[in-house]
C-alpha positions in Angstrom: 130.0 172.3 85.8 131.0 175.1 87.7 130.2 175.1 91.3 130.1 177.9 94.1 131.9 181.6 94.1 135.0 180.2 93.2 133.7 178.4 90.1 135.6 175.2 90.4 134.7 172.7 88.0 133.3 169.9 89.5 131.1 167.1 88.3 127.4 167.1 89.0 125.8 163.7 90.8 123.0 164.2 92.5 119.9 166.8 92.9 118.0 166.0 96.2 114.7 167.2 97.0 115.7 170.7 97.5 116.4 170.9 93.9 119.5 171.4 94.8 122.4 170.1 92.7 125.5 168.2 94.6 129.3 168.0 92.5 132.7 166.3 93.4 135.7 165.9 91.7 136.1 163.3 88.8 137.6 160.9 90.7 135.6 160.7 94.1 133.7 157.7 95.0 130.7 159.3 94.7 131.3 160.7 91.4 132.4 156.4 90.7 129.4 155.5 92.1 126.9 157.6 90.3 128.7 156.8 87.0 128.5 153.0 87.5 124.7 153.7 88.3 124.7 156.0 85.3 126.1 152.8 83.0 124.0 149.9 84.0 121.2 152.1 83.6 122.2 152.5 79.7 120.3 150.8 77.5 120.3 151.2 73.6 116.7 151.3 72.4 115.7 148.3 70.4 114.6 150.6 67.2 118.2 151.8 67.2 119.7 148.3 67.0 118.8 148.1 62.9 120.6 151.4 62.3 123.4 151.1 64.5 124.2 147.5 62.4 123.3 149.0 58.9 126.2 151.9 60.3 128.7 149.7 61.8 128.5 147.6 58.1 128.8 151.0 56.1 132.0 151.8 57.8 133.9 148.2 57.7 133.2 148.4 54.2 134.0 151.9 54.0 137.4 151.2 55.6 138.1 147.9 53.3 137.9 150.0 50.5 139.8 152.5 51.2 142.5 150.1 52.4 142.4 148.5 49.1 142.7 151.8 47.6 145.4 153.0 49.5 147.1 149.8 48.7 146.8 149.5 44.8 148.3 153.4 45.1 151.2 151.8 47.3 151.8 149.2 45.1 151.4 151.6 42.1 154.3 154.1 43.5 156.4 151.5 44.5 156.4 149.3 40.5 156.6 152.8 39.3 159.9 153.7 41.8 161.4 150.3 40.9 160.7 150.6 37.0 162.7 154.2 37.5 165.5 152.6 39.3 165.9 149.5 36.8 165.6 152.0 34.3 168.4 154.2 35.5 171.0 151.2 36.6 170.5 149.7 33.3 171.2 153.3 31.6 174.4 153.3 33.4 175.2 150.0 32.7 174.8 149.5 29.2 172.5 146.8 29.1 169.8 147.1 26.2 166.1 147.2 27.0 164.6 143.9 27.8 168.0 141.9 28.8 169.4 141.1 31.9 172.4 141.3 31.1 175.2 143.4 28.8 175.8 141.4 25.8 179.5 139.8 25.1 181.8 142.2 23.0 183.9 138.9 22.4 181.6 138.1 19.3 
């Protein structure tokens, strides 16, 4: 928040009775101690708790499926990249479809 005629940015703590509103820098120990006040003060209301479980289940699954997704394409591109490569060295090679090797010319 901006504080004073110079407009420095500061971080508002406290309002006294004055309705008057006090701000320090981010890393003063007032600014500390109001934010550890701030935290213990922080609860999660008890009619949140179903949705916030019914959400944190909807994204692990979420994420597992696309991880299996992005993994069957993986595995997809990388048979498909060593099909092309087999396919090509055997090409070169001479060795039929199916074989693993070049037949003898002896026979």
């Amino acid at each position: 928040m901006e504080f004073g005629e110079d407009k420095k940015q500061l971080v508002p703590y406290k309002i006294d009775e004055k309705n008057m509103t006090w701000g320090a820098a981010s890393y003063s120990s007032e600014v500390s101690t109001y934010k550890e006040q701030l935290e213990a003060r922080f609860v999660i209301p008890p009619e949140d708790n179903n949705w916030i479980e019914k959400e944190k289940s909807r994204l692990y699954w979420g994420n597992w499926k696309e991880s299996l997704r992005n993994l069957g394409i993986g595995l997809a591109i990388f048979a498909g990249t060593v099909w092309a490569i087999g396919w090509i060295v055997r090409g070169f090679m001479g060795i039929p479809r199916g074989m693993d090797r070049k037949p003898n010319s002896d026979a």
